[in-house]
N, CA, C and O of each residue as an XYZ file, in Angstrom:
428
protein
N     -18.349     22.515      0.818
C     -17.428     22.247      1.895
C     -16.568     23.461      2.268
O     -16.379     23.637      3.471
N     -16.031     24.308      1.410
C     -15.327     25.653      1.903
C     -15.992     26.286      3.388
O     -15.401     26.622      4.414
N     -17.135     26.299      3.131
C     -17.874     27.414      3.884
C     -18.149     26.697      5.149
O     -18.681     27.368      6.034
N     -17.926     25.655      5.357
C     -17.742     25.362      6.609
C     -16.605     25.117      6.921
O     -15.802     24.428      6.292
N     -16.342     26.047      8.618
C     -15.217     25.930      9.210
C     -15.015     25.317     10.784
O     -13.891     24.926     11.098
N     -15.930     25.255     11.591
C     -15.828     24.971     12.478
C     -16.071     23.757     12.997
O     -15.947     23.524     14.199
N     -16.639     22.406     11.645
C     -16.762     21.276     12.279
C     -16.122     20.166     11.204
O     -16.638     19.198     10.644
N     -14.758     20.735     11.160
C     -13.881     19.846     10.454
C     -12.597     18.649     11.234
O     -12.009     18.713     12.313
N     -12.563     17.990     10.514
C     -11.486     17.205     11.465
C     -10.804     16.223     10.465
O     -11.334     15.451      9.666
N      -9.571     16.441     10.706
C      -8.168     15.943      9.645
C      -8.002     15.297     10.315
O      -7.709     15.602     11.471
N      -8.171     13.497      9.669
C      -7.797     12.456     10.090
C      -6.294     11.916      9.535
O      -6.039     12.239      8.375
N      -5.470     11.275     10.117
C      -4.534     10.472      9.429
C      -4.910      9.480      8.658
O      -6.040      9.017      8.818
N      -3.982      8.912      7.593
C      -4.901      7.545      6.643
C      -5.604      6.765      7.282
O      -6.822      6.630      7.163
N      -4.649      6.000      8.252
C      -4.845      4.945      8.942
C      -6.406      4.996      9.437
O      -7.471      4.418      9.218
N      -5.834      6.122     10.295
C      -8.033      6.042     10.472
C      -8.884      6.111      9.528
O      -9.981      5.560      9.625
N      -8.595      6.650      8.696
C      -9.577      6.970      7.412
C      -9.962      5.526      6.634
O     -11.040      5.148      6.176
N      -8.588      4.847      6.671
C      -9.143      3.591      6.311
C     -10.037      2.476      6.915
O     -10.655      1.602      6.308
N      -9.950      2.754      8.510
C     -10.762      1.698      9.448
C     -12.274      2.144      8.772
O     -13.060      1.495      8.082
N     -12.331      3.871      9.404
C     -13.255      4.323      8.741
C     -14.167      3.620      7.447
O     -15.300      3.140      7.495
N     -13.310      3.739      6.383
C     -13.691      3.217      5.240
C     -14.443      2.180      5.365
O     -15.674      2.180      5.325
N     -13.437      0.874      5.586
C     -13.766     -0.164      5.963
C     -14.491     -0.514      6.416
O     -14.646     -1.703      6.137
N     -15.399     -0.025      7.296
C     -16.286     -0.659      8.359
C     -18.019      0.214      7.485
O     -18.501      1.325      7.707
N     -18.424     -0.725      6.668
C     -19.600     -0.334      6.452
C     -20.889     -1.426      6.390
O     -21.582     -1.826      5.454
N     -20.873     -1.762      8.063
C     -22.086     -2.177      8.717
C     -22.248     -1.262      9.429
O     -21.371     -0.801     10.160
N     -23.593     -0.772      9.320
C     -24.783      0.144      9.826
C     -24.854      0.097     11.237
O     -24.662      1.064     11.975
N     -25.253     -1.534     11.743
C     -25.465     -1.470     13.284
C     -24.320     -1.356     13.962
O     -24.423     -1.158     15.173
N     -22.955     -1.453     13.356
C     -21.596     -1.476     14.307
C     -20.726     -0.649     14.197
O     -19.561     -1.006     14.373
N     -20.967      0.423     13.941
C     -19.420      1.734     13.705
C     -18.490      1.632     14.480
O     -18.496      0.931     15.491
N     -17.428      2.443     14.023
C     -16.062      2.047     14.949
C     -16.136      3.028     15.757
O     -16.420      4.222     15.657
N     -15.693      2.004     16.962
C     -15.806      3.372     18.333
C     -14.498      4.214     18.007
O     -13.574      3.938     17.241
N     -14.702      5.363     18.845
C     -13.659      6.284     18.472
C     -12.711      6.018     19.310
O     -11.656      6.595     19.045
N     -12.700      5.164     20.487
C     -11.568      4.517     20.846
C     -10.701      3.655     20.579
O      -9.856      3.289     21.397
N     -10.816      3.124     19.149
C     -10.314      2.276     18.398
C      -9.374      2.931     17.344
O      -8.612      2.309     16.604
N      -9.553      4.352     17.388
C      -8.805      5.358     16.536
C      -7.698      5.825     17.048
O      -7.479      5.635     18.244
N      -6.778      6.530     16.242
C      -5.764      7.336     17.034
C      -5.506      8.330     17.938
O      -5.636      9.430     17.403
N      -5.162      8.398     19.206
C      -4.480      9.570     19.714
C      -5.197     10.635     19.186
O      -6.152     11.133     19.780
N      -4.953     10.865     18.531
C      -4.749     12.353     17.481
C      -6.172     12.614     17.113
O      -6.764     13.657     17.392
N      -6.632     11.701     16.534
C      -8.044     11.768     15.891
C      -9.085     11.579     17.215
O     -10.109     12.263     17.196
N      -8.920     10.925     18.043
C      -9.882     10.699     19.738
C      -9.693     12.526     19.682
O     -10.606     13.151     19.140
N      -8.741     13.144     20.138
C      -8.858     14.172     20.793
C      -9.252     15.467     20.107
O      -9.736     16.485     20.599
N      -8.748     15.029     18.157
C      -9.606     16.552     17.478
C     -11.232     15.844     17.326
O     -11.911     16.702     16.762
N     -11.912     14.863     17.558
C     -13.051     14.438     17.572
C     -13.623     15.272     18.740
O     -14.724     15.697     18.391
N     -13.240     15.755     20.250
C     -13.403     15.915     21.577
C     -13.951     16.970     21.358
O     -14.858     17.137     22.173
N     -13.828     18.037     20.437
C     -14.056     19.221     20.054
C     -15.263     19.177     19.110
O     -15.799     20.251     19.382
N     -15.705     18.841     18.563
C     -16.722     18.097     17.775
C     -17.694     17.965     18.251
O     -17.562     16.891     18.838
N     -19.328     18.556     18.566
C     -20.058     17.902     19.032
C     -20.776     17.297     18.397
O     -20.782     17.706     17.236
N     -21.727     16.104     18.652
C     -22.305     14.526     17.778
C     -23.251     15.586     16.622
O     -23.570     16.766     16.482
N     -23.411     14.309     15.989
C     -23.325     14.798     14.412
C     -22.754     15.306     13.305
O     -21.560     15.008     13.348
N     -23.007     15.935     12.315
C     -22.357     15.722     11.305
C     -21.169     16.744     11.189
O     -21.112     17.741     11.908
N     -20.134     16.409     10.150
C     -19.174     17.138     10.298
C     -18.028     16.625      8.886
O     -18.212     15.703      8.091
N     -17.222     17.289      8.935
C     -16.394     17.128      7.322
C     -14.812     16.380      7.862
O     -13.853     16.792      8.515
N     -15.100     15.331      7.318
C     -13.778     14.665      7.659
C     -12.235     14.812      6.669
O     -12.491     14.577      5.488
N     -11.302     15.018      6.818
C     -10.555     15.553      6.146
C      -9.320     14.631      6.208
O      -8.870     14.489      7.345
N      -8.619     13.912      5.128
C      -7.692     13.366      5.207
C      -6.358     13.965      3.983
O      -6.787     13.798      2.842
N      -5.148     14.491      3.984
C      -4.329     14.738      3.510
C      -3.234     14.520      3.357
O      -2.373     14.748      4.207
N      -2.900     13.727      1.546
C      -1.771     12.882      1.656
C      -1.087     13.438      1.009
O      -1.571     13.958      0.004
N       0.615     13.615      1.331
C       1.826     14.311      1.365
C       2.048     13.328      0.274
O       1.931     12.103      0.230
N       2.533     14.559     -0.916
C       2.990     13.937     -2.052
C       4.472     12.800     -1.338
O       5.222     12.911     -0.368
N       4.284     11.645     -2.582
C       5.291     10.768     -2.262
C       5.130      9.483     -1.500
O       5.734      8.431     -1.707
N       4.109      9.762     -0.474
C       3.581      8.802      0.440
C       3.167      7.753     -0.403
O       2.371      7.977     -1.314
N       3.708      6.430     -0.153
C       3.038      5.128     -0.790
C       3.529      5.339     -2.624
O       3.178      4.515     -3.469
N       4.410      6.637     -2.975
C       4.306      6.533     -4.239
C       3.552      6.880     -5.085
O       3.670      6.799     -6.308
N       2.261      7.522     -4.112
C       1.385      8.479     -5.235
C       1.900     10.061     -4.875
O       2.667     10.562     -4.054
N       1.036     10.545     -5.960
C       1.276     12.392     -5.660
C      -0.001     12.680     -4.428
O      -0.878     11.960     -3.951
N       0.288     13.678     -4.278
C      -0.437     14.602     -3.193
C      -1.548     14.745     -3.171
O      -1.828     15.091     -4.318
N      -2.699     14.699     -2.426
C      -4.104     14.767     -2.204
C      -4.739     14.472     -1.221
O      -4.582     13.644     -0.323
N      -5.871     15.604     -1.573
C      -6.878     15.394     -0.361
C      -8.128     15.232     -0.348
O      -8.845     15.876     -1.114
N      -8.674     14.238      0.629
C     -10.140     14.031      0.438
C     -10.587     14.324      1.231
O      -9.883     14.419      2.236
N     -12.847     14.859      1.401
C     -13.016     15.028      1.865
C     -14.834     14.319      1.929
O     -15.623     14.128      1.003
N     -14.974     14.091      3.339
C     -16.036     13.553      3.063
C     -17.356     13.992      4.339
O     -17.098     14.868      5.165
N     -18.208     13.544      4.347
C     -19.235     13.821      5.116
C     -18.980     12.386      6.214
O     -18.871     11.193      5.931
N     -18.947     13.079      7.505
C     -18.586     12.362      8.568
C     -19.902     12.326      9.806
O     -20.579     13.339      9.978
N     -20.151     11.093     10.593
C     -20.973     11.425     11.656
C     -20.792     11.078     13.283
O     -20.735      9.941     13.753
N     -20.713     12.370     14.050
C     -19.913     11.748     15.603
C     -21.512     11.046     16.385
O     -22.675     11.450     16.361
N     -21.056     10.216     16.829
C     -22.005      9.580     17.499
C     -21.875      9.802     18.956
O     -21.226     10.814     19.220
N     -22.321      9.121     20.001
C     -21.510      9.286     21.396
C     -20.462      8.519     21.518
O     -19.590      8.841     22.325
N     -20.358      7.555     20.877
C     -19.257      6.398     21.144
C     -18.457      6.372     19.747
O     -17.264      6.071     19.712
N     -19.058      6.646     18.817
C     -18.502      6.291     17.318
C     -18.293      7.578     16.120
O     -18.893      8.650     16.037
N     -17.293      7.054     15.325
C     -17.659      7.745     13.789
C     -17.979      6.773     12.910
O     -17.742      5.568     12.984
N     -18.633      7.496     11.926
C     -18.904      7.168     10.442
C     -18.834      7.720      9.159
O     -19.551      8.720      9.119
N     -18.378      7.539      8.282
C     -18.118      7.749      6.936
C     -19.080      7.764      6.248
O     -19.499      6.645      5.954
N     -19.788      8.861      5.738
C     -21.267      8.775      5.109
C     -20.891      8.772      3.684
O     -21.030      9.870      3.145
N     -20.424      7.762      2.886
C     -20.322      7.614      1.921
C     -21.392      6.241      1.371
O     -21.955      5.408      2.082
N     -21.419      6.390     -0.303
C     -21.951      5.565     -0.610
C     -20.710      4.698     -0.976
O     -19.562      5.141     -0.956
N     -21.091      3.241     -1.361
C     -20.606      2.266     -1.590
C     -19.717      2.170     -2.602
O     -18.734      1.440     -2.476
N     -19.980      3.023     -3.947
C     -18.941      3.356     -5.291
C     -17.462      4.092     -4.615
O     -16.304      3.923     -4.997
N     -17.978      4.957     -3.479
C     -17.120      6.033     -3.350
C     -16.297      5.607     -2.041
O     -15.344      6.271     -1.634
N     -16.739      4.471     -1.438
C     -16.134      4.213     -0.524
C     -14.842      3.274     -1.242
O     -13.672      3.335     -0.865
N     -15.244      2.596     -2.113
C     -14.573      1.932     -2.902
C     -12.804      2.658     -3.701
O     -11.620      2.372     -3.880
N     -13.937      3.821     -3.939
C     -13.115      4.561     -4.951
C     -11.888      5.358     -3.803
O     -10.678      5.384     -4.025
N     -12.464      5.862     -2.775
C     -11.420      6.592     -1.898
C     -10.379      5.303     -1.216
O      -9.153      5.351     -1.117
N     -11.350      4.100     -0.770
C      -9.939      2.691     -0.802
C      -9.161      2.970     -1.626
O      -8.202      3.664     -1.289
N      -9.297      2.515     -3.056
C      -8.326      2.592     -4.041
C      -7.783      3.981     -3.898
O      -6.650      3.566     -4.140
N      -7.624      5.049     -3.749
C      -7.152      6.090     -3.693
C      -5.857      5.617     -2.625
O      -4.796      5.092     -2.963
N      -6.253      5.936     -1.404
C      -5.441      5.436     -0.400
C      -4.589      4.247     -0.195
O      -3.600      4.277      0.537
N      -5.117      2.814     -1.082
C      -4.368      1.813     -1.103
C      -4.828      0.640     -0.640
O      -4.383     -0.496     -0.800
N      -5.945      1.106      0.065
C      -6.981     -0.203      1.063
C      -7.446     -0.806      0.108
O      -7.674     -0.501     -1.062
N      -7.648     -2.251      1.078
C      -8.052     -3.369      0.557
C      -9.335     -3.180      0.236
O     -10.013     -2.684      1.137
N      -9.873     -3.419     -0.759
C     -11.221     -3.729     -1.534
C     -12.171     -4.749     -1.805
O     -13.332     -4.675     -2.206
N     -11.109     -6.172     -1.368
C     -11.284     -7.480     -1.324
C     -12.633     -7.587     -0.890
O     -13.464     -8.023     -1.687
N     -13.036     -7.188      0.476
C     -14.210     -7.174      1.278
C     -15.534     -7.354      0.547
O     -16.557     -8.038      0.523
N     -14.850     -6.238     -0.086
C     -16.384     -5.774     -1.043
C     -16.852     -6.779     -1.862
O     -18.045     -6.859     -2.156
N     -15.947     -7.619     -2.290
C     -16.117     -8.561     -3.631
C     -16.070     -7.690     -4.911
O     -15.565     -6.568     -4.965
N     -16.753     -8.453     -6.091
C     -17.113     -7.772     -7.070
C     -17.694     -6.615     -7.158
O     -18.888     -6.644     -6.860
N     -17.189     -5.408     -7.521
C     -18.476     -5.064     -7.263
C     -18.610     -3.961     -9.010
O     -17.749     -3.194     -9.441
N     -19.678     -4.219     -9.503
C     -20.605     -3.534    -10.829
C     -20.774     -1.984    -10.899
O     -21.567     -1.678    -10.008
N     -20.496     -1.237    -11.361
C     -20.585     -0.159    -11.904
C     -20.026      1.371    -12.508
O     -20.810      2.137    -13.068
């Protein structure tokens, strides 16, 4: 991830969590459903893949400081979070999102 620079984009939580959240295949979240902020550093972006970047200011919510980063995909209408299912899990719990969705889940 260092060595790429030109197709990054720092999301706020909030999006990062819709993001998260939404892992049905046929329905991604349009990017008009996102923030301000994130619609317009997406604009710069052309479709396909790209490094999504979210960074949390120590203190926020009561945890310390950190940042994640993940493999992202612009569509014409949408993003997606190319994570697998452990890790989508695991960056929820990081951030604070609900996990419920998922149910149980083994491993």
């Amino acid at each position: 991830m260092p060595y790429i620079n030109g197709r990054r984009v720092e999301v706020p939580k909030e999006d990062l969590l819709i993001l998260l959240m939404n892992n049905d295949e046929s329905t991604p979240p349009k990017i008009e459903t996102l923030s301000a902020g994130t619609q317009n550093a997406v604009l710069t972006v052309e479709r396909g893949s790209f490094i999504l970047e979210m960074n949390s200011p120590e203190g926020e919510d009561g945890l310390p400081a950190f940042k994640i980063e993940m493999i992202g995909w612009k569509g014409h209408t949408s993003l997606r979070a190319y994570v697998s299912l452990h890790e989508r899990l695991h960056y929820l719990r990081m951030c604070g999102g609900d996990v419920s969705k998922f149910g149980k889940v083994k491993g």
